[in-house]
Kinemage of the C-alpha trace (Angstrom):
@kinemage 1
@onewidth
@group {chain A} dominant
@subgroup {mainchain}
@vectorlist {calphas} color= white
{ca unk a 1} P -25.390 99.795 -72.748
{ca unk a 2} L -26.890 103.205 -72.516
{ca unk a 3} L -25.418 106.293 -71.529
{ca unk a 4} L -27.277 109.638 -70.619
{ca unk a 5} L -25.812 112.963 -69.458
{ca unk a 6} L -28.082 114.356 -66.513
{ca unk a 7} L -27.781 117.849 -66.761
{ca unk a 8} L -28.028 120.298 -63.123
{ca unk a 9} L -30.048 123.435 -62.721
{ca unk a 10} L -29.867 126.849 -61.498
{ca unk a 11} L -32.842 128.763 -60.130
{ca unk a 12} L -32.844 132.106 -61.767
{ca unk a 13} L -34.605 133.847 -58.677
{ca unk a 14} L -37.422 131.949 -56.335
{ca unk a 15} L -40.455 133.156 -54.209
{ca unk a 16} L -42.121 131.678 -51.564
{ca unk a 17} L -45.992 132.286 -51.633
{ca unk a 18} L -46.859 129.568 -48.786
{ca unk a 19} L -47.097 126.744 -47.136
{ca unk a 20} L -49.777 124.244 -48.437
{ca unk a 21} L -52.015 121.961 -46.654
{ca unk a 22} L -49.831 118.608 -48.433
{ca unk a 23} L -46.861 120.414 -46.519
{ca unk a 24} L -45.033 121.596 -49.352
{ca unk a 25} L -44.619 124.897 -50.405
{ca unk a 26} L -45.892 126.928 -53.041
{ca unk a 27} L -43.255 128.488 -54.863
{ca unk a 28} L -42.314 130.621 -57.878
{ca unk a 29} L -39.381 130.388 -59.881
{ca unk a 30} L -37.511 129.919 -63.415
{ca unk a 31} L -35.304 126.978 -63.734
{ca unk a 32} L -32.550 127.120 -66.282
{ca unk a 33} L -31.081 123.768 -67.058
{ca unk a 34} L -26.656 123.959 -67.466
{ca unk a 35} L -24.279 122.206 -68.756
{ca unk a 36} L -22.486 120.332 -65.417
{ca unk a 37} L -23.748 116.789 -65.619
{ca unk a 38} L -23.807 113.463 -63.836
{ca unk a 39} L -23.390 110.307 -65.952
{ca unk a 40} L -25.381 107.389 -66.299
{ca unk a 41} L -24.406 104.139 -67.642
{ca unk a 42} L -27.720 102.050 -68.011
{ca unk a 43} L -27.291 97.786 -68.875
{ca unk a 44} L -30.291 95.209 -69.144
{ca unk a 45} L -29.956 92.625 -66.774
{ca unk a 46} L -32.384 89.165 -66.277
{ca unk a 47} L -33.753 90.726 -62.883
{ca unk a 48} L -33.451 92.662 -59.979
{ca unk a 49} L -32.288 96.505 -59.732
{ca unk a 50} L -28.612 97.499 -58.615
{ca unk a 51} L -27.872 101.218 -58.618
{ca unk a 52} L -23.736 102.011 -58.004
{ca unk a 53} L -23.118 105.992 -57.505
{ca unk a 54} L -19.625 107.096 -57.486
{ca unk a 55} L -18.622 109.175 -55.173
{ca unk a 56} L -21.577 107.782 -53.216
{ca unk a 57} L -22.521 110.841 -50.609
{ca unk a 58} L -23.177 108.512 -48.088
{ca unk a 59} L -26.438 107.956 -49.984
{ca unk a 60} L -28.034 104.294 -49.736
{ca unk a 61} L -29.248 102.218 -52.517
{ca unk a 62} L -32.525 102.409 -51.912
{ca unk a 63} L -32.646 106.000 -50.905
{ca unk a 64} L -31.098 106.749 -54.530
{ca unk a 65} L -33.795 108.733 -56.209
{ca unk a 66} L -32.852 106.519 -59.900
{ca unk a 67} L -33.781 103.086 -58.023
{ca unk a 68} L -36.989 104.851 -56.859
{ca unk a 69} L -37.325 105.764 -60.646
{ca unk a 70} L -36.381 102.288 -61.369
{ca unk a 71} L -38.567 100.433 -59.421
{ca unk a 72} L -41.639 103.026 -60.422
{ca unk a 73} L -41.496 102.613 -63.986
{ca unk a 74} L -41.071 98.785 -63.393
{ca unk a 75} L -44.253 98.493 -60.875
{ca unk a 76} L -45.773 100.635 -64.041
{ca unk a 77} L -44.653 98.105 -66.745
{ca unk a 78} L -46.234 95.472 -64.421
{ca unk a 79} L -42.810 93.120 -65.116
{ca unk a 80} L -40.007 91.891 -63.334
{ca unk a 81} L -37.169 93.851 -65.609
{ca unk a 82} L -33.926 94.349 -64.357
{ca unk a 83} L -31.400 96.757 -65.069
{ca unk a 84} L -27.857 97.757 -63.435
{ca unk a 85} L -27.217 101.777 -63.808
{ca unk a 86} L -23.623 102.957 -62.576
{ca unk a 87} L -23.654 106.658 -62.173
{ca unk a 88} L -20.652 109.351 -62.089
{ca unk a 89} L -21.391 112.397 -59.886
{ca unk a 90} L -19.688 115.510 -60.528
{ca unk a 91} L -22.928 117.643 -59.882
{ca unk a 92} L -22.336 118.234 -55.855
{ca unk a 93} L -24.813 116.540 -53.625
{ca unk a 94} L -27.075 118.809 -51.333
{ca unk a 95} L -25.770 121.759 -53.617
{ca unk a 96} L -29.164 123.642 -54.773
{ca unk a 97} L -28.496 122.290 -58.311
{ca unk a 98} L -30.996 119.103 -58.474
{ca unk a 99} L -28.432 116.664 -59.262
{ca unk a 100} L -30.245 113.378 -57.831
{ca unk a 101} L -33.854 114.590 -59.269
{ca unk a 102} L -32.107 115.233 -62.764
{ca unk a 103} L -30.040 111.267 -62.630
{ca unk a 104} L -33.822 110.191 -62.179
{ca unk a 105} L -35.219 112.474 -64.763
{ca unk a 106} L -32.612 110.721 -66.682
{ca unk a 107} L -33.201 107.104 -65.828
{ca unk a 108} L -36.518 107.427 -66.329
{ca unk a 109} L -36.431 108.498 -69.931
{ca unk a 110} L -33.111 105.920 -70.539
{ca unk a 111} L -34.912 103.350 -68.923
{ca unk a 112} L -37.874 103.714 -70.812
{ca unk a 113} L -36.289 103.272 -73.735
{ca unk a 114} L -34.219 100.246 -72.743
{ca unk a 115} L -36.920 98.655 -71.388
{ca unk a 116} L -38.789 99.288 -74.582
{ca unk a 117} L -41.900 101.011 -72.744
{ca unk a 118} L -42.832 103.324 -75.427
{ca unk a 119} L -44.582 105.166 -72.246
{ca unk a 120} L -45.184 109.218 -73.575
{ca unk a 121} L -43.610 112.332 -72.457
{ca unk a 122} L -46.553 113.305 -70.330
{ca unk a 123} L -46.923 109.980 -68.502
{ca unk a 124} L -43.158 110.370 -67.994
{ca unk a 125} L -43.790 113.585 -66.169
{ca unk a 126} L -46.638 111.973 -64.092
{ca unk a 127} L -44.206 109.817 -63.274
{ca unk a 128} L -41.767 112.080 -62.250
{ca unk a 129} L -43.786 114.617 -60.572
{ca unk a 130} L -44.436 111.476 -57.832
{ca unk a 131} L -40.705 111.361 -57.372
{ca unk a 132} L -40.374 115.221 -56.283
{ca unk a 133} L -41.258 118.553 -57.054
{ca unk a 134} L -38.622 119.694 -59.838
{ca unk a 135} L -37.866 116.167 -61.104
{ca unk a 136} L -40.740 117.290 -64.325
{ca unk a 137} L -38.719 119.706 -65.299
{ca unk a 138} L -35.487 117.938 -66.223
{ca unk a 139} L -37.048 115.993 -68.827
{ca unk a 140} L -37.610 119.273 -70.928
{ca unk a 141} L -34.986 121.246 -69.597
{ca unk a 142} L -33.879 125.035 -71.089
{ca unk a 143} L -35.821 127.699 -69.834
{ca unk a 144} L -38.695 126.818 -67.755
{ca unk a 145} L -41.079 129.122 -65.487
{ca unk a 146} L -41.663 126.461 -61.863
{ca unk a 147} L -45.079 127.119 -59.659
{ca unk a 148} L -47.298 125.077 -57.429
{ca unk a 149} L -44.408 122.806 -55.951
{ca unk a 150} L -42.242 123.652 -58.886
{ca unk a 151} L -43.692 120.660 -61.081
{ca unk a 152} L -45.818 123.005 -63.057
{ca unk a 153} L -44.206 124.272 -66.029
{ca unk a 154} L -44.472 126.822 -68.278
{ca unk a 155} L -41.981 126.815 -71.491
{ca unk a 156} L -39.843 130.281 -71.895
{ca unk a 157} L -37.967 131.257 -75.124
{ca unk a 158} L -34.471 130.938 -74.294
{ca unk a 159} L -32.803 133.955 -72.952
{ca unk a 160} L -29.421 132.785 -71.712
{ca unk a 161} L -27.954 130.958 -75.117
{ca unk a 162} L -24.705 131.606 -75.535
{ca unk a 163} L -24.156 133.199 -71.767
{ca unk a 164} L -21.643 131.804 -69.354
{ca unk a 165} L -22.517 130.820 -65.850
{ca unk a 166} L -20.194 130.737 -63.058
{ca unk a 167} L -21.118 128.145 -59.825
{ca unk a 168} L -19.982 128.409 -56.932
{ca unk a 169} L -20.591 127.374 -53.562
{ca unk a 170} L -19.109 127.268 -49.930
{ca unk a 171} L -18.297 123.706 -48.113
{ca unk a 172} L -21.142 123.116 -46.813
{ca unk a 173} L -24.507 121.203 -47.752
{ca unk a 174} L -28.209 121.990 -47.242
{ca unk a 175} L -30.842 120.185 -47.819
{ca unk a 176} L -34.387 121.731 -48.979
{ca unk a 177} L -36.213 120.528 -45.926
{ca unk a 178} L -34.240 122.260 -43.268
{ca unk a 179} L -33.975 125.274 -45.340
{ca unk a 180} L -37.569 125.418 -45.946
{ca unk a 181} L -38.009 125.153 -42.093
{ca unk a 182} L -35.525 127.102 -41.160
{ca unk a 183} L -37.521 130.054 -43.751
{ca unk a 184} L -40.652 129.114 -41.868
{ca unk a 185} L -38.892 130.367 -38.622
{ca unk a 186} L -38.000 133.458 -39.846
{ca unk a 187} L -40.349 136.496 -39.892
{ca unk a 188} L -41.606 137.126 -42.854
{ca unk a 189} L -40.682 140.815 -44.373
{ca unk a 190} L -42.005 142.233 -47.521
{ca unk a 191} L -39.773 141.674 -50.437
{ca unk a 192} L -38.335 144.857 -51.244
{ca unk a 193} L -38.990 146.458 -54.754
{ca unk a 194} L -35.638 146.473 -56.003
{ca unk a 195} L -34.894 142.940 -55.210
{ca unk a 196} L -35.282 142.069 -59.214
{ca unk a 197} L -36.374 138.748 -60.714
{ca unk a 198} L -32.995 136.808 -59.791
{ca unk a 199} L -33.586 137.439 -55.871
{ca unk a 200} L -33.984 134.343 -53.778
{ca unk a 201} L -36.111 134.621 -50.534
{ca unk a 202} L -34.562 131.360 -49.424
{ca unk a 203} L -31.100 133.333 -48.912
{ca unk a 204} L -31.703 134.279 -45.106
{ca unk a 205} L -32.377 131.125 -44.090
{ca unk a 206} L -29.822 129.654 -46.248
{ca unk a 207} L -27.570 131.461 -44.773
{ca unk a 208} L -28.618 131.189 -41.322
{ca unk a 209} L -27.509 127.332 -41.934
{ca unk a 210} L -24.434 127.847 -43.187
{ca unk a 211} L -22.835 131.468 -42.461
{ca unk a 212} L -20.068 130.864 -44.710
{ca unk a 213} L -22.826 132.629 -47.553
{ca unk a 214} L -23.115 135.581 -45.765
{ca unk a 215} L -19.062 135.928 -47.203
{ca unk a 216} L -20.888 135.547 -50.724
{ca unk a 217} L -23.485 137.420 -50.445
{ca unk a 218} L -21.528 140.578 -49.689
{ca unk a 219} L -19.294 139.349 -52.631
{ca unk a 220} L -22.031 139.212 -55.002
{ca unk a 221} L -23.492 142.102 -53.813
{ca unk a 222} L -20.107 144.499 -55.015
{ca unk a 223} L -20.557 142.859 -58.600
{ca unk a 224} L -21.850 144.467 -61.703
{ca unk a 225} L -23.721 141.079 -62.853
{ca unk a 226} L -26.796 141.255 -64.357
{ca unk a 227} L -28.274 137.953 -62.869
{ca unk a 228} L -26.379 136.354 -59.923
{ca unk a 229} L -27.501 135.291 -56.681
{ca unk a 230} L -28.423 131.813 -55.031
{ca unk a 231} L -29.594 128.446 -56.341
{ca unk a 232} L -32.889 126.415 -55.146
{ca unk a 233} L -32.419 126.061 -51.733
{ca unk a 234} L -28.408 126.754 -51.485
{ca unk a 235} L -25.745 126.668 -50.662
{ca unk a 236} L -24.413 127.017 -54.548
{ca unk a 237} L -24.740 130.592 -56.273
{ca unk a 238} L -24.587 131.558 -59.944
{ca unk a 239} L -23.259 134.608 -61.892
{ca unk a 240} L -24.492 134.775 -65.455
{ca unk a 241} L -21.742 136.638 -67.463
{ca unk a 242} L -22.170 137.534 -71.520
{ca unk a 243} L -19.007 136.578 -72.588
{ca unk a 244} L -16.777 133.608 -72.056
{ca unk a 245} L -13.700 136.262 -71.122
{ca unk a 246} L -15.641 137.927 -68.744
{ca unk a 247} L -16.584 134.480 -67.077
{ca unk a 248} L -13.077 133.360 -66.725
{ca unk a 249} L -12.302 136.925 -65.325
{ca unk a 250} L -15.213 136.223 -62.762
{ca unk a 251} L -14.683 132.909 -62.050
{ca unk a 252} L -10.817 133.843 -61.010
{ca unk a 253} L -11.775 136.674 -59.024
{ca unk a 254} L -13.979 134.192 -56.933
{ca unk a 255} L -11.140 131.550 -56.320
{ca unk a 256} L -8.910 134.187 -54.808
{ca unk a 257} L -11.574 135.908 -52.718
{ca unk a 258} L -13.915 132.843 -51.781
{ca unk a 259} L -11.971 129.712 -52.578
{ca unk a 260} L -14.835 126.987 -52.426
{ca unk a 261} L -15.457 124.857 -55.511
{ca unk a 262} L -15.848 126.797 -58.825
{ca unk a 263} L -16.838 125.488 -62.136
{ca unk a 264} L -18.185 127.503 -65.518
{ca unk a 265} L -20.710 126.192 -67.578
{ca unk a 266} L -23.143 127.066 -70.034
{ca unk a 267} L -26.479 127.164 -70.266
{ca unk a 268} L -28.234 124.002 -71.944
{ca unk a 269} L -31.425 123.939 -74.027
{ca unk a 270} L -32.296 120.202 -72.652
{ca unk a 271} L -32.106 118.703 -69.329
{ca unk a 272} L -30.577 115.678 -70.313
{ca unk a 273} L -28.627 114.641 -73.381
{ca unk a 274} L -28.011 110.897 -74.921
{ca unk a 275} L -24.070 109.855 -75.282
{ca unk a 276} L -25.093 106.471 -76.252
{ca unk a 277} L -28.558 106.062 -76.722
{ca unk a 278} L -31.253 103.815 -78.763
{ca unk a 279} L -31.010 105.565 -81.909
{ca unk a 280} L -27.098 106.190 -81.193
{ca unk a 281} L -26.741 102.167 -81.143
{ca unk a 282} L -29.137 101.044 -83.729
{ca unk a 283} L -26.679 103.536 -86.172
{ca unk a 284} L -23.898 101.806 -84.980
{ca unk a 285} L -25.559 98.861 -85.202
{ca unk a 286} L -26.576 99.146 -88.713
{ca unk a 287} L -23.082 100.512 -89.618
{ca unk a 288} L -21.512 97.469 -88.092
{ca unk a 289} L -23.836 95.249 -90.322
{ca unk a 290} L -22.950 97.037 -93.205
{ca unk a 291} L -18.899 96.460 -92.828
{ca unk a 292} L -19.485 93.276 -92.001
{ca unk a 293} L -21.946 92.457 -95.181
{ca unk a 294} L -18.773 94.267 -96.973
{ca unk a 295} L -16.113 92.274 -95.499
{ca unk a 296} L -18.193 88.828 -96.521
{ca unk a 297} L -18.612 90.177 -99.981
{ca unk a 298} L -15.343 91.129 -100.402
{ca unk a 299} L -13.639 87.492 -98.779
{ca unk a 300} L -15.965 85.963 -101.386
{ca unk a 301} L -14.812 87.495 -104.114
């Protein structure tokens, strides 16, 4: 069995430049990968795909962005392999932090090497730029300027090691789609000048959808924090703090003004991370063999 840590994202700011002709929109962002993950358990099986999420979200098997992964990379092996992946949430669904797009990120790199595919990073992130716009960038994770849908990438030294981030986010969900039409409603005013490179012009019509964020943003906006605002699409917001004290101060101050969920996390220089992976079993493998050899030699002697 394999198990892979899929990690969630924050947008550090986002700009909408326009709509394309494919329908999508052509945006401009920097993703920042954090520590909060979903868990994926990954087993072989003889055939056929079965994908269990836990709590489910209402979301179908075959909706499940990691059996679209699944059955992708199969159709690109040209096989009938089979595999049964079990997955813990605890990112948030609908949240603004990518959760399904990084579990299939995930599977497709754990599956990959399960299925012993030996396919390379950048046919991985073919793969997964068919799948949806930011799914590329959780297979490198960190610090990551997003354009053109968000699947085009450009590598940033990392700015944020060491910071805390607070989440948080109001009980309510969005998805990108109505948020992106709901922004395409609006009028269209200038971004002002002082907005800074963490504003996010998908905030109005964010919070249009779900007025609880209004709350927030006037929360946010009587905060000395560097970097804070909202993630992706919504409804989750971030608060990037230097130091771990001033974090926990933060992240208190938002449970008895806001109440919501609240987590802290740090930011992550990967977008994924193995807790039991090839090389982690062919070690234990190997270290298993070795007691074992010992255990002969020594009942033979």
């Amino acid at each position: 069995m394999l198990r892979i840590a899929a990690y969630a994202k924050i947008n550090l700011g986002l700009r909408v430049l326009g709509r394309r002709a494919d329908g999508y929109h052509q945006i401009e962002t920097r993703f920042q990968s954090v520590t909060l993950a979903d868990e994926l358990r990954l087993a072989p099986a003889p055939e056929g795909l079965r994908v269990q999420m836990s709590p489910s979200g209402g979301v179908l098997e075959r909706d499940n962005l990691v059996y679209r992964a699944a059955r992708l990379l199969r159709a690109q092996a040209g096989r009938h392999l089979g595999a049964r992946i079990s997955i813990r949430k605890r990112i948030p669904f609908a949240a603004g932090l990518g959760g399904g797009s990084s579990d299939a990120a995930a599977a497709l790199v754990a599956l990959n090497a399960m299925w012993q595919l030996k396919l390379s990073p950048a046919r991985l992130q073919e793969l997964a730029g068919q799948l949806g716009s930011d799914l590329p960038f959780f297979l490198s994770g960190g610090l990551c300027r997003g354009s053109g849908r968000g699947e085009q990438l450009e590598k940033l030294p990392s700015a944020y090691a060491g910071s805390q981030i607070v989440l948080f986010k109001p009980d309510c969900h969005l998805s990108a789609a109505e948020v992106y039409a709901e922004f395409d409603r609006l009028p269209r005013a200038p971004s002002p000048q002082s907005a800074g490179p963490c504003a996010n012009e998908l905030s109005a019509a964010a919070r249009r959808l779900c007025p609880q964020l209004e709350e927030y943003r006037s929360f946010l906006a009587q905060q000395r924090v560097g970097c804070a605002g909202l993630s992706g699409s919504g409804p989750s917001c971030y608060a990037i703090l230097a130091t771990l004290a001033e974090a926990q101060a933060f992240a208190h101050l938002v449970r008895q003004r806001l109440g919501g969920w609240v987590r802290l996390v740090e930011a992550s220089p990967t977008g994924y991370r193995w807790i039991r992976g090839p090389e982690l079993r062919n070690r234990s493998e190997t270290r298993s063999h070795r007691q074992s050899s010992g255990s002969h030699r020594n009942s033979a002697n």
